[in-house]
C-alpha positions in Angstrom: 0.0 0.0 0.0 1.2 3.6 -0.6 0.3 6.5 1.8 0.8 9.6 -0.4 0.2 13.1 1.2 0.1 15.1 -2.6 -1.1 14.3 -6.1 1.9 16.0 -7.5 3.2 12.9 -10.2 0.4 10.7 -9.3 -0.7 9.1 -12.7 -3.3 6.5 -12.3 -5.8 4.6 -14.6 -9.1 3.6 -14.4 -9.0 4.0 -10.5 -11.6 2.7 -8.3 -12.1 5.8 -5.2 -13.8 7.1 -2.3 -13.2 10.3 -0.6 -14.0 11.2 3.3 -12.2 11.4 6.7 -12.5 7.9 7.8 -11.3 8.9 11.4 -11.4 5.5 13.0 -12.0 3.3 10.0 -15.2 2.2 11.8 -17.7 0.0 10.7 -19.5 1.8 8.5 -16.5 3.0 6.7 -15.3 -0.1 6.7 -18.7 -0.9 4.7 -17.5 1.5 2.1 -14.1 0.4 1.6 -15.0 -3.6 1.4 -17.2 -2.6 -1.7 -14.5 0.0 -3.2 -11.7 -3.1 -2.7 -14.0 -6.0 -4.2 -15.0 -3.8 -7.7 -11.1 -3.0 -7.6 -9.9 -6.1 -7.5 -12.7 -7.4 -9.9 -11.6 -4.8 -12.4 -7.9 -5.4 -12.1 -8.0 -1.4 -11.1 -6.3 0.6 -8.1 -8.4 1.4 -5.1 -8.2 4.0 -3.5 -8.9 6.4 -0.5 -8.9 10.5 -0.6 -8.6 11.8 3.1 -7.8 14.7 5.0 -5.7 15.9 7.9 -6.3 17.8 9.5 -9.7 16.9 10.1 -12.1 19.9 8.1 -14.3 20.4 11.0 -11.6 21.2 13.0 -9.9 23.5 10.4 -13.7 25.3 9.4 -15.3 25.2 13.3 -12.1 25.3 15.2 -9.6 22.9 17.0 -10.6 20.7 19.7 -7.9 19.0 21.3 -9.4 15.5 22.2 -11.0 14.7 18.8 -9.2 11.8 16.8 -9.7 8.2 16.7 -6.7 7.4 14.3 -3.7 9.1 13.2 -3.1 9.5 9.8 -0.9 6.3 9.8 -2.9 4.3 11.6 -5.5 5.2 9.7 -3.6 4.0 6.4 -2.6 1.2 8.0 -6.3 0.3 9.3 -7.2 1.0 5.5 -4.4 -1.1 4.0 -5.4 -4.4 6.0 -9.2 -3.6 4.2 -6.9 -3.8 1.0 -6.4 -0.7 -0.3 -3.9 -0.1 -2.7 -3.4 3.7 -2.0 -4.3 6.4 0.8 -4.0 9.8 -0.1 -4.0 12.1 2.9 -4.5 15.6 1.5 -3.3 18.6 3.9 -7.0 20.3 4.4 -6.9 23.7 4.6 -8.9 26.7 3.5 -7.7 27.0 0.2 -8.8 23.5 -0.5 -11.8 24.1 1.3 -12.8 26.4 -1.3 -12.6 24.7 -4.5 -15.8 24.0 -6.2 -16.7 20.9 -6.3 -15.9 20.8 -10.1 -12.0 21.9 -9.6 -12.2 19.2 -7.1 -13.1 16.3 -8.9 -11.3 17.6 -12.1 -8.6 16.9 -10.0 -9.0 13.9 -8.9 -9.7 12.5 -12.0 -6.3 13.7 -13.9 -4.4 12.2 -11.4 -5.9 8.6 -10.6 -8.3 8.1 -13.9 -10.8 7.9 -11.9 -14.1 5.4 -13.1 -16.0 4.9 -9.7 -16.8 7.0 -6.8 -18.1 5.5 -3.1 -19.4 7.8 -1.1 -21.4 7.6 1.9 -25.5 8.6 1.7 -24.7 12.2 3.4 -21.3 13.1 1.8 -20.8 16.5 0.4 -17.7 18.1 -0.6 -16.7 21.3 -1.9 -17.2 25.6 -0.7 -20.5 25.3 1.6 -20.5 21.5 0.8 -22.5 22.3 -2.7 -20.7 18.9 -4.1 -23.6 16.8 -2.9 -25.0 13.6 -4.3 -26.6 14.5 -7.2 -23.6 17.5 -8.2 -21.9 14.9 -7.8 -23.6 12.4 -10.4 -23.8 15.0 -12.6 -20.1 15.9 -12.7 -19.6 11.8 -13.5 -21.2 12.5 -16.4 -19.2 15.1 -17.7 -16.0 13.4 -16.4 -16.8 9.8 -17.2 -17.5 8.3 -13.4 -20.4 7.2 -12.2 -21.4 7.1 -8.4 -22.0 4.7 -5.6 -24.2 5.2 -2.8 -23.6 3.3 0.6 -25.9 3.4 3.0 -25.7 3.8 6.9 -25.2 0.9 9.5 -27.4 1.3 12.3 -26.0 -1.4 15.3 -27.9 -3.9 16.7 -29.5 -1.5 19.5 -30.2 1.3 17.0 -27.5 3.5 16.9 -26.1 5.1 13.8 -22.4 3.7 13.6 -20.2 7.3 13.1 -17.1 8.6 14.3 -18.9 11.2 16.1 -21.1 8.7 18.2 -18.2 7.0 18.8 -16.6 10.3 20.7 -19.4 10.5 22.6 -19.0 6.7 24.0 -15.4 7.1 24.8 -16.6 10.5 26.7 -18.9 8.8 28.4 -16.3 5.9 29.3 -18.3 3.1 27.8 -15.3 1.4 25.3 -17.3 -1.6 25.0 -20.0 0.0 23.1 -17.3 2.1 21.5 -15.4 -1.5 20.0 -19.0 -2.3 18.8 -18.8 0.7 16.7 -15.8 0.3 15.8 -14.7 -3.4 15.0 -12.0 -3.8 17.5 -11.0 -2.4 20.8 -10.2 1.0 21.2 -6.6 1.6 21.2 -3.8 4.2 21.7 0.0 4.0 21.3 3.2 5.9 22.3 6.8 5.6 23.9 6.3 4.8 27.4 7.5 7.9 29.3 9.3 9.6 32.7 6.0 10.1 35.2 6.1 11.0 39.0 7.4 7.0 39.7 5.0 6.9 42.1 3.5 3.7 41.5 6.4 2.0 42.2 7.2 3.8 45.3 3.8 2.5 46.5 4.8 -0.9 45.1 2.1 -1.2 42.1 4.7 0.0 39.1 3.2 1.9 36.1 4.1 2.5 32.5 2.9 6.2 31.5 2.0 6.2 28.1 2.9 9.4 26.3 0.4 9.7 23.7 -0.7 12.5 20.7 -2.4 15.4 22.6 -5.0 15.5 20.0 -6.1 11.9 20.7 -9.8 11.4 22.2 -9.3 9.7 25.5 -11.6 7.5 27.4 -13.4 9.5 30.1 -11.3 9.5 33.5 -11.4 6.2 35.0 -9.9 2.9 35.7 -10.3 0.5 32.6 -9.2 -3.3 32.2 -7.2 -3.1 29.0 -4.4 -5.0 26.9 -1.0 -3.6 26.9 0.7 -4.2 23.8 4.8 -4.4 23.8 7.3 -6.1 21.2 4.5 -7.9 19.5 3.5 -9.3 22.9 0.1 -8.7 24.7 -0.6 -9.0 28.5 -3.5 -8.3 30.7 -3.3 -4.9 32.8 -5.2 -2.3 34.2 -4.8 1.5 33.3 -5.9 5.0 34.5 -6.8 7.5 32.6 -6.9 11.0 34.5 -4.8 13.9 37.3 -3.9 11.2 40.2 -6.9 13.3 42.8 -5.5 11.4 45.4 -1.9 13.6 45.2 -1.1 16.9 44.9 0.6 18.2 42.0 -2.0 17.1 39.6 -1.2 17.2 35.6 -2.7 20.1 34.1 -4.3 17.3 31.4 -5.2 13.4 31.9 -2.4 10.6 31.9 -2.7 7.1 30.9 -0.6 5.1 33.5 -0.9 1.2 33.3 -0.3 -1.4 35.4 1.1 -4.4 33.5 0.3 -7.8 34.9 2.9 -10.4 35.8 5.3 -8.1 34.0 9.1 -6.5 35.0 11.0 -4.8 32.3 12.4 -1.2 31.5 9.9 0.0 28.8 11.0 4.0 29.2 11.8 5.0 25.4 9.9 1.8 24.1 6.7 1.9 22.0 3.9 0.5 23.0 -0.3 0.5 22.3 -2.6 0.0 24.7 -6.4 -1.7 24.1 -9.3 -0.6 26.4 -11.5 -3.6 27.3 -13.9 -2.4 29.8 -14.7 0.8 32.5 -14.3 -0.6 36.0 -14.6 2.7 37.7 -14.9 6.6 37.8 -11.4 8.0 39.1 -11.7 8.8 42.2 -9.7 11.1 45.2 -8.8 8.8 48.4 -8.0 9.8 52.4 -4.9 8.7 51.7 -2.0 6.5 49.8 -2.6 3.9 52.1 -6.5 3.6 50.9 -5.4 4.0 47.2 -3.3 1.1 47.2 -5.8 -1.0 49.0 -8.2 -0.3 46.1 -5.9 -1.1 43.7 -4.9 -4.3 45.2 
């Protein structure tokens, strides 16, 4: 697979595409993408994803600094084991933001041929998101592509499966109903990092996970999770929040993990964590003495 972040000397042929964020690579776009790859590989033609980063609503309604599921390379590499051949991460700005949704697609199609577009039932693209459906059918015609509608999944309880609902679970600390959504556990990775080295002063040692900033979190808690480390995994348990219990709190949330049956030096070491399931709300103690108690 090829993650390209420009069209400059991009040259393909009869290219099979669809175009959106795809932050998470949930089940619903997942949807998309398994019907993009299986007309690609029945046509002997490239498929391939258009994306963005930074994420347009943040760039058009302003930044929010817990927002992504993915980072752009997880989310090619979440995309290539759907089988795409190429992921095209555009820089999104407000100069691209204002092309018309012809300019856009003119573009597109000089530089990967392209023959089919998947798009979700709600997509528009373009200034004041005039590219809609039917623009956009009607541009195929002109250009020679012609355009796929895939509809929504709705879960087995209802709910709509989006990236945005899927923020609102993680908020609300329910990662069980997140991984529904989602296909897979939650998960967040990073070099394990210097913290207070409290936890091993109290005898319950903790890797601190230093993670992208702009990462959505679970809500502040204490989670049963999987620790991932040199292509191990092991069971653990992790907090995500200030330590109430101490003074000195963080001015933002940590994620310090408890790794089961486990003794090695991870500082410097990469490592992705899995959220299984909430076992509590963080919560401020009397005292050490009581936290450790808990824990134990």
């Amino acid at each position: 697979m090829q993650h390209l972040t420009t069209l400059h000397n991009v040259h393909l042929e009869q290219s099979r595409v669809t175009i959106g964020s795809f932050d998470g690579v949930h089940r619903g776009h997942q949807s998309i993408i398994h019907q993009l790859v299986q007309e690609a590989q029945s046509a002997v033609a490239p498929a391939v994803v258009v994306t963005f980063f930074p994420h347009p609503a943040i760039v058009l309604r302003g930044p929010n600094t817990v927002f992504y599921l993915t980072t752009p390379e997880e989310r090619a590499a979440l995309l290539a084991d759907l089988g795409v051949d190429v992921v095209v991460t555009l820089p999104f700005d407000h100069e691209l933001a204002s092309q018309s949704p012809p300019e856009f697609m003119q573009m597109l199609s000089d530089h990967l041929g392209l023959r089919r577009l998947w798009v979700g039932n709600n997509f528009a693209l373009g200034r004041n998101r005039s590219g809609n459906i039917e623009t956009l059918k009607q541009i195929g015609e002109q250009m020679n592509f012609s355009v796929e509608v895939v509809q929504p999944i709705i879960n087995g309880n209802g709910e709509l499966i989006s990236s945005s609902n899927i923020r609102r679970l993680l908020a609300e600390g329910d990662v069980q109903r997140a991984a529904e959504l989602l296909g897979r556990w939650y998960a967040i990775a990073g070099k394990i990092i210097h913290g207070d080295g409290r936890g091993k002063s109290l005898g319950i040692p903790t890797a601190n996970l230093g993670f992208w900033p702009e990462r959505a979190l679970p809500a502040r808690g204490v989670y049963a999770t999987r620790f991932w480390w040199s292509q191990q995994s092991f069971s653990a348990v992790t907090n995500v929040g200030v330590n109430p219990t101490f003074a000195n709190q963080p001015p933002r949330p940590r994620v310090e993990t408890h790794v089961m049956d486990f003794n090695q030096d991870l500082y410097g070491q990469e490592a992705r964590l899995e959220f299984i399931a909430h076992l509590r709300p963080e919560q401020r103690f009397g005292s050490a003495a009581e936290l450790v108690e808990q824990i134990q």
